[in-house]
C-alpha positions in Angstrom: 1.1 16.4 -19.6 1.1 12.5 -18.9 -2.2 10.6 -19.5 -3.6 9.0 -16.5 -2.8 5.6 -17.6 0.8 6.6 -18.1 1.0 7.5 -14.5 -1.0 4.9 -13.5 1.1 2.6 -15.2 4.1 4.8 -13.4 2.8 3.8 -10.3 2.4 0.3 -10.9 6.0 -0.2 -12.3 7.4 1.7 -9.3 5.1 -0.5 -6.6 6.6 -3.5 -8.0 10.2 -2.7 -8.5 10.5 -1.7 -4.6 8.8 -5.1 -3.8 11.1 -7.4 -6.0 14.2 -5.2 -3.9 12.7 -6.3 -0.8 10.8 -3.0 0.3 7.5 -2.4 1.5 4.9 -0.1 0.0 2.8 2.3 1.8 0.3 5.1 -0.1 -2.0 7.4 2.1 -5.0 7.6 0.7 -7.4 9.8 2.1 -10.8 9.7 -0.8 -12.6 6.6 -0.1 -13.2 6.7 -3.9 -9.8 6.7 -4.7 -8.8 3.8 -2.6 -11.7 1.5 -4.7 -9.7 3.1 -8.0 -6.2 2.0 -6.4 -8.0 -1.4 -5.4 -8.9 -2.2 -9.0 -5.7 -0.7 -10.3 -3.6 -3.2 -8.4 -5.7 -6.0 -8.9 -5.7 -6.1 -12.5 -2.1 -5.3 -12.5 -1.0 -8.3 -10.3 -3.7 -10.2 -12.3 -2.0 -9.8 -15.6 1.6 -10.4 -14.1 0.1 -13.0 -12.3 1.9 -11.6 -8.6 1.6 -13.2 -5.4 2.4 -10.0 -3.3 -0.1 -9.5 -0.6 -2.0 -5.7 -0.6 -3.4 -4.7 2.8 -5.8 -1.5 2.7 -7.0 -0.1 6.1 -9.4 2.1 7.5 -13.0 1.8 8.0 -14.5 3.4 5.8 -12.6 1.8 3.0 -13.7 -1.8 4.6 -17.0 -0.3 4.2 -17.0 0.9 0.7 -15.9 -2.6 0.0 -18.4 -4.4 1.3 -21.0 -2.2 -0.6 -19.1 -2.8 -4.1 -19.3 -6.3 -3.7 -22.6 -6.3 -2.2 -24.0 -4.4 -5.0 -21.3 -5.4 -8.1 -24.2 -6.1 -10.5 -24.2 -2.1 -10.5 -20.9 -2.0 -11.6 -20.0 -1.7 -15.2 -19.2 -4.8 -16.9 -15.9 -5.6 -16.8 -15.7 -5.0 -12.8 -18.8 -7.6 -12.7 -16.5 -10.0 -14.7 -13.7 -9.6 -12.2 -16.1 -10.7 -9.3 -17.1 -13.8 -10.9 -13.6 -14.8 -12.2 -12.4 -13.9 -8.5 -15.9 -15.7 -7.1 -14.4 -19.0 -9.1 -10.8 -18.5 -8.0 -11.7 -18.5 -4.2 -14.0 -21.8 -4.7 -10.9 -23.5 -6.5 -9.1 -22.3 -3.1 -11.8 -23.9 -1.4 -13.5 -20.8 -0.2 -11.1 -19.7 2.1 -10.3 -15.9 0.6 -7.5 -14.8 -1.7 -8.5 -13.7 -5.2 -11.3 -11.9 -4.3 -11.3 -8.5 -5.7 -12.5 -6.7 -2.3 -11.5 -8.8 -0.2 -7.8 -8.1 1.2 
């Protein structure tokens, strides 16, 4: 059976090769929990190819799961607080006007 990272990594690869064709992406998820996991998964992933594709999420209760994760991020294990200060510094180089932040989409 494939590790999870395998298919995560899957996923990633296959998200990105319909975008550089031209095509659009769209995943139902239904968990609120997993739609934080797919947030983070995507964000590191276009953070470390450095991508410029914009990712939408909707629904309500994932708009409010993500203003609780960055209102309380210092409960977060460390290397998620990391990425909210590095995305913290990337939207006051943008002169505060959003982009970069991990949440906010």
């Amino acid at each position: 059976r494939d590790s999870k990272r395998q298919r995560e990594r899957e996923f990633c690869a296959l998200v990105l090769e319909t975008l550089r064709a031209g095509g659009k992406v769209l995943v139902p998820v239904f968990a609120v929990g997993r739609a934080q996991e797919l947030c983070i998964l995507l964000q590191t992933f276009w953070k470390k190819l450095q991508l410029d594709y914009p990712i939408f999420f909707l629904g309500a209760m994932t708009e409010k799961a993500n203003r609780c994760y960055r209102l309380f991020s210092s409960w977060t294990r460390e290397q998620l607080q990391l990425q909210f200060r590095q995305s913290d510094r990337d939207r006051e180089r943008e002169g505060g006007t959003g982009g970069g932040d991990l949440f906010d989409f």
